[in-house]
C-alpha positions as CSV (number, residue, x, y, z in Angstrom):
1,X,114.1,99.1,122.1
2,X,114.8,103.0,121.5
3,X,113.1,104.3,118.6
4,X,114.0,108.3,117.6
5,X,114.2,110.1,114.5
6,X,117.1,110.8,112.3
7,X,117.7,114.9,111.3
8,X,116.3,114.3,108.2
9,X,113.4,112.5,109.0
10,X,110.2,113.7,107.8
11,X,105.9,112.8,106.6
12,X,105.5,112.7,103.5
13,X,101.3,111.6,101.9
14,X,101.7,109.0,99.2
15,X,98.4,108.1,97.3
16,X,100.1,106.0,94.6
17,X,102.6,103.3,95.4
18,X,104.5,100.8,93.2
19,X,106.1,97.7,93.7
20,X,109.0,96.5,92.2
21,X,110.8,93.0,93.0
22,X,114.4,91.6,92.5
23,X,115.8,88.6,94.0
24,X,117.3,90.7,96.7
25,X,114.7,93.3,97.4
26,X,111.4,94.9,97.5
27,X,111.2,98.6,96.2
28,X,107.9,100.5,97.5
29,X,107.9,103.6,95.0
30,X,105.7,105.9,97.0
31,X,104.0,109.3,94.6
32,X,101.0,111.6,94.5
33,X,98.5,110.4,91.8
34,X,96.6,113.9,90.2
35,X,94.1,113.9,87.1
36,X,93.4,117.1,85.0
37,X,91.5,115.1,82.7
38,X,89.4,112.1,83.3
39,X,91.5,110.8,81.0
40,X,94.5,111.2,81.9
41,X,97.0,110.4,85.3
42,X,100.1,112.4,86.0
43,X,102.3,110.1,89.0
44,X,105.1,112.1,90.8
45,X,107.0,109.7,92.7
46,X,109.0,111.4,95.6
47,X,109.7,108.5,97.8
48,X,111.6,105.1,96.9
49,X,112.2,102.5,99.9
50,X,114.0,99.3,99.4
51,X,113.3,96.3,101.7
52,X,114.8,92.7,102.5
53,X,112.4,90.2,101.0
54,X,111.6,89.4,105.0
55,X,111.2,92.4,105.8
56,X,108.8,92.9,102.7
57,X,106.9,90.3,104.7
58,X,106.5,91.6,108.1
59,X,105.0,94.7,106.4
60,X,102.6,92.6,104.8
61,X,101.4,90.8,107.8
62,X,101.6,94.3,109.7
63,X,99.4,95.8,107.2
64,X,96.9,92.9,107.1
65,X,96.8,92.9,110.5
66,X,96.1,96.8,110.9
67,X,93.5,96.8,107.9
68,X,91.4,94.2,108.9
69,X,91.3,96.2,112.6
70,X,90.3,99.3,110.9
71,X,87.8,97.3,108.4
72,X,86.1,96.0,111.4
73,X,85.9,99.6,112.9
74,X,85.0,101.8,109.8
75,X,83.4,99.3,107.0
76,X,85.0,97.9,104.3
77,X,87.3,99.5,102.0
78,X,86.5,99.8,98.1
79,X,89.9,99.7,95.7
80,X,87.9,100.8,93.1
81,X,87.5,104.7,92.7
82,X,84.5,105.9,92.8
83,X,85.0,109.5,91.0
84,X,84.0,110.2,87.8
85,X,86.9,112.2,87.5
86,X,89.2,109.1,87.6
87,X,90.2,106.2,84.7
88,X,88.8,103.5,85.8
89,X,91.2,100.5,86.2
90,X,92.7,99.1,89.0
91,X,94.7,100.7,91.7
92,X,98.4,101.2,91.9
């Protein structure tokens, strides 16, 4: 297997993501989550990815895999927020 990276490749941080399902796909929205007000959250999405159902679900054993590795190194992970500064609800 060769992997390399197309011209427009690049990063991108995402600390919002949403997931939306049809019969033929999976669409990860990936956006940066800000709060002025505790209030109030302002989503800019900048990334959208669509997905085969299957492949859908070798991401999700991937990422199962992987977080339960880095739970075991670093502790266990909170989805709750724990600012003030944030709505309380759960996370997207």
């Amino acid at each position: 297997m060769k992997i390399s990276q197309s011209p427009d490749y690049h990063d991108a941080y995402a600390n919002s993501v949403q997931v939306r399902v049809s019969v033929w796909d999976f669409q990860l929205v990936f956006g940066l989550a800000s709060s002025e007000a505790p209030d109030q959250v302002n989503i800019r999405n900048h990334h959208g990815i669509f997905l085969s159902p299957q492949q859908a679900k070798a991401l999700w054993s991937l990422l199962g895999q992987n977080l339960a590795q880095y739970e075991q190194a670093f502790g266990v992970l909170n989805l709750e927020p724990q600012s003030h500064n944030f709505p309380q609800g759960p996370v997207n």
